[in-house]
C-alpha positions as CSV (number, residue, x, y, z in Angstrom):
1,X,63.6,16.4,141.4
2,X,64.4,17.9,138.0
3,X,67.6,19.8,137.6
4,X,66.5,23.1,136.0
5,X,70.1,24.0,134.4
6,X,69.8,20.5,132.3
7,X,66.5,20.9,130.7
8,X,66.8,21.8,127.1
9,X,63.3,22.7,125.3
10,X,62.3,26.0,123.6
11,X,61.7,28.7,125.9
12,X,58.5,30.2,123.7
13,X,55.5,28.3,122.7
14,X,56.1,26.7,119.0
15,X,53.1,25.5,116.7
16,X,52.9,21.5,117.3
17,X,50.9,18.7,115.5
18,X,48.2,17.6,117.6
19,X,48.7,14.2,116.6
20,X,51.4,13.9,118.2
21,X,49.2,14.2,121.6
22,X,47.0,11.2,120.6
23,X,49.6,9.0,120.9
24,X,50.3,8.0,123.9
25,X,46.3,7.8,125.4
26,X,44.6,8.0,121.8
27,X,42.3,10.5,123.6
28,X,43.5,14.5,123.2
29,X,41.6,15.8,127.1
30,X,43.1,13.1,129.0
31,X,46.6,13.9,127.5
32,X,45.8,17.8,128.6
33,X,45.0,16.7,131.7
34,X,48.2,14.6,132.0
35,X,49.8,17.2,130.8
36,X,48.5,19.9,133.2
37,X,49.2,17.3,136.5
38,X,52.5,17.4,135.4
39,X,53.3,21.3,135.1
40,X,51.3,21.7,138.5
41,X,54.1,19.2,139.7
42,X,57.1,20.7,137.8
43,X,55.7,24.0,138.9
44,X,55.9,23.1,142.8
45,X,59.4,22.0,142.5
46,X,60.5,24.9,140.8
47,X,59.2,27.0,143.5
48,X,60.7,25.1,145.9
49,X,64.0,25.3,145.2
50,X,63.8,29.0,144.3
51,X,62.4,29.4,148.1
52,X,65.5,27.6,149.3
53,X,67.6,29.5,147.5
54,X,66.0,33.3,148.7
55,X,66.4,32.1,152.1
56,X,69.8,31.5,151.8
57,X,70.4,35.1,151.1
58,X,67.4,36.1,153.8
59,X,68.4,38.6,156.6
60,X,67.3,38.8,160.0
61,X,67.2,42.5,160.7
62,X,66.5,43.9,157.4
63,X,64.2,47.0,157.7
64,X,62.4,49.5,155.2
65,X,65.7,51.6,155.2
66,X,68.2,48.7,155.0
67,X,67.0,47.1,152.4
68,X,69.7,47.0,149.5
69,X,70.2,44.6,146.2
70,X,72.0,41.8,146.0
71,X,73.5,40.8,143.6
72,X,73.7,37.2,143.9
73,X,70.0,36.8,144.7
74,X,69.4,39.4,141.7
75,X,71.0,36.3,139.7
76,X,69.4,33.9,140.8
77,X,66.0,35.1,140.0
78,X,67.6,36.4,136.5
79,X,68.4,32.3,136.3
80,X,64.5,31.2,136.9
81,X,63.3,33.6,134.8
82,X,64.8,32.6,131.7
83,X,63.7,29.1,132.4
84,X,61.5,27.4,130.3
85,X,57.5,27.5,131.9
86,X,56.4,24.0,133.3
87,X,53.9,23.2,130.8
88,X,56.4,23.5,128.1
89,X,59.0,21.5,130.0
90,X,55.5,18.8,130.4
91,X,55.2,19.0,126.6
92,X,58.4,18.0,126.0
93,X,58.7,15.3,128.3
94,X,55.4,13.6,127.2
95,X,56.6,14.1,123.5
96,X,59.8,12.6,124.2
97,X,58.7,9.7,126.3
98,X,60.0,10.6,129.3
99,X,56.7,11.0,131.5
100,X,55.2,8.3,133.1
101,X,51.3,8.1,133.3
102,X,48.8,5.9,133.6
103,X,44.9,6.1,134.4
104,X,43.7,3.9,137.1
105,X,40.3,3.6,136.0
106,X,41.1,2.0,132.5
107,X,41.7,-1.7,132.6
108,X,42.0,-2.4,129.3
109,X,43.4,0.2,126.3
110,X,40.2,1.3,124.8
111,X,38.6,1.7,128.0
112,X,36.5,4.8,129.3
């Protein structure tokens, strides 16, 4: 599980040298691809914990006229919000060698 309050990456896309993506596979679609597995997975967690956390503030007998704003919950989707988006936390983590792939149907590097 990632622990959203310690990543620290840019917030907004920034401009990045696309040889910087070869790197680690040598082949830019199957880094995209890595790349894209790996927001999909960062995305899930997210959404996760934020579920856990709305049902912790979830009422029982809340109707159409009871329904009020709290302010607790109102922080903690002000919290995700300001989070950086998965695929830039996937960037970062390729780009900083902290993401772990590998293709199964490559033998050898070089292979197709």
């Amino acid at each position: 599980m990632i622990d959203f309050r310690k990543v620290k990456t840019e917030t907004t896309a920034i401009t990045r040298q696309k040889d910087q993506f070869y790197v680690g596979t040598g082949n830019i679609y199957e880094t995209v691809a890595i790349l894209a597995k790996r927001a999909n997975q960062i995305a899930t967690e997210e959404k996760q914990e934020l579920n856990k956390k709305i049902e912790e503030f979830a009422s029982s007998n809340d109707t159409l006229e009871e329904v009020f704003e709290n302010k607790e919950q109102i922080e903690v989707a002000k919290f995700y919000e300001r989070l950086p988006k998965p695929t830039l936390i996937a960037i970062d983590e390729f780009l900083n060698d902290k993401l772990y792939y590998r293709n199964p149907n490559k033998k050898n590097e070089g292979d197709f």
